[in-house]
Structures are given as C-alpha cells and as structure tokens.
Phi, psi and omega in degrees: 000123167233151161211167162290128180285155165299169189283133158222154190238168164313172268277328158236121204267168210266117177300356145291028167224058189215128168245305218200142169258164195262172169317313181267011183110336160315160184245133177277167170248161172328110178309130150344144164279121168359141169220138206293326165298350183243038192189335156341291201257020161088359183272013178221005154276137172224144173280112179285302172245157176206124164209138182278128163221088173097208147327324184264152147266098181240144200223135168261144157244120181282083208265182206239004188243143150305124188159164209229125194271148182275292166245179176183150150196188161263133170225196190349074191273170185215151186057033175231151199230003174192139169213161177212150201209129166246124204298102191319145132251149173110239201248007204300205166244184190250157183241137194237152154229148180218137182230118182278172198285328180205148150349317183272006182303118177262332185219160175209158220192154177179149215217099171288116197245135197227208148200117200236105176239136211303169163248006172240017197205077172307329229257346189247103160239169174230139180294082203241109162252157192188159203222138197225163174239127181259110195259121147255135207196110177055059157079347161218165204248135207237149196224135181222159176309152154301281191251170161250167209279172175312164151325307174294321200277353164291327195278347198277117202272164171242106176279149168192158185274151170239358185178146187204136180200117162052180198295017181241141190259182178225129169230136174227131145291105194247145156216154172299359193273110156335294184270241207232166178184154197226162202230135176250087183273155177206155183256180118297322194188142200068197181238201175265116189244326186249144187221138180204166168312325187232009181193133170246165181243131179255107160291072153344138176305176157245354166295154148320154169118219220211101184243163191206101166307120169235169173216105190263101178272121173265128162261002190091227132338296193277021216024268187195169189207148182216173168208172205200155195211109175271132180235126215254163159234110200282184176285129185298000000 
C-alpha cells in the first residue's frame, strides 16, 4: 500500500506541509491524511471507561487516531432494549449508554458504527465499525473487543512522520499486531542514518524530486505486512 504525504522539501522544506517546530527548532509537517484501511474495522477503538447503574451500562469510547466524528451509533445489539450515544465535539470521546433487557443479563454485545473525519484533509473519512462484548459479572463490567481482528487488519503497518528539521525526517511504523515482529526499511534516495525496529531517521537527498521510505514488518508465522510513505523534495 502506498500513498502520498503532504509536500516536503529540501534544506527549505515546502511550508504547505509544515506546522509546528519541536525543542530543537525543527518543523514538523502536516500528519498524513487518514487512512481507512488502517481504522475501518475498529483497530485503533477502546472503551476506557464502563460503569452500570441499574439497568444502564454507560461507556466512554476512544479512538487512538485524530479526527472529529461526524455521526455515530449503535447496532445490532443483543440482551439490550434501549441505547443512546453523544456526538463528542472537537476530539473529545464518544459517551455510550446501553439499557439491558432485565437485571439477570450477564453478558450483551453491540456493534459501533461511526464516520471519523480528518481534520487537516476535510475532503477525507472514514466509516469505522467494530463490534464490543459486555461481560457483567459481580458488579463488574469489562467491555472488549467480540473478536479478534482479521489477520490482515492486525498486520497492517502505518508509517507516519513523528518529527522533521530541515531534509532529515523521523519516520515510525505503528501496528495493531500483537505479537512480536522485526521491521526491514528501505529508501529511494537519500540515506537511513538512525535505525531501530519501528523509526528511523531519514536525510533526504538534495536534488528535487520524489522519494519514498518503505517498511516490511515480519510476523512470522503469521506472514508480512508493508506500508511505503512517499516525500517530494522541492527546488531551493
């Protein structure tokens, strides 16, 4: 999977990808716009808090991405007879209440349907569902994923810039993938100067053009997953 980052450039990097400077004077640039594939199926929501009162279960839900939800509900839900969900504003979380069908209900199950839009790419959302299981038992309530995710949507690695000063970037690779996994990076042009399993440090050429960071995560057993993050470099 590849797609394009806003533009960044040489020793003066194109200020329409540039935001904010860091401790040492560098400028981060503009985060990538969401990507649907990596969020779609619910791999970045968690319920943070859950508590019953009576009949209700009211829950905060969190996503782990930036991003302003637009709509939201609930579906197919089960041992539940009333539910209500309030639309966050700014970044805030979503607050869920659920009212179960009788006092002896132990467990209830319900499937969050959202629409989560970037806020530096308005033109860009994502559809995000995810299915949560409400387990109550002795006063309490532990609310979890139903399942775990497909295979693919655990393996699917993320690139993103985390820190930018003049043409050398930080690039880090986050996945939803449990278990242990080693990271292979590779460039187009320029080099690698600092290297660890999820971030690297890039020096971008100083010629002009188009360059591309890739990252191949092995899982092993469970096979590989890559993502590729392209960066221009404009003319001084």
């Amino acid at each position: 999977m590849k797609r394009a980052a806003a533009a960044v450039a040489s020793v003066s990097l194109a200020t329409s990808g540039l935001s904010s400077c860091d401790d040492n004077g560098g400028v981060d640039p503009v985060p990538p716009p969401l990507q649907c594939s990596a969020m779609d199926m619910g791999q970045l929501l968690e319920v943070t808090s859950a508590q019953r009162l009576g009949l209700e279960v009211r829950m905060v839900l969190t996503s782990l991405t930036p991003g302003i939800w637009t709509s939201i509900g609930l579906q197919d839900t089960d041992n539940i007879t009333g539910v209500s969900t309030e639309l966050p504003t700014g970044f805030g979380p979503v607050f869920i209440t659920v009212v179960l069908t009788s006092d002896a209900v132990t467990e209830a199950s319900f499937t969050f349907v959202g629409v989560l839009q970037d806020t530096s790419f308005p033109d860009v959302s994502c559809t995000v569902t995810r299915t949560f299981f409400v387990s109550l038992q002795d006063g309490e309530v532990i609310v979890a994923q139903r399942a775990r995710l497909p295979l693919e949507a655990r393996q699917m690695p993320r690139l993103a810039i985390v820190k930018q000063a003049g043409r050398v970037v930080d690039v880090e690779a986050s996945t939803a993938y449990e278990g242990e996994a080693t990271a292979e990076w590779g460039v187009t042009g320029g080099s690698l100067e600092t290297v660890s399993s999820a971030r690297v440090r890039w020096r971008l050429p100083a010629d002009p053009g188009l360059y591309q960071v890739e990252v191949v995560m092995d899982y092993g057993p469970d096979g590989i997953g890559f993502d590729a993050l392209t960066l221009e470099v404009a003319p001084a």
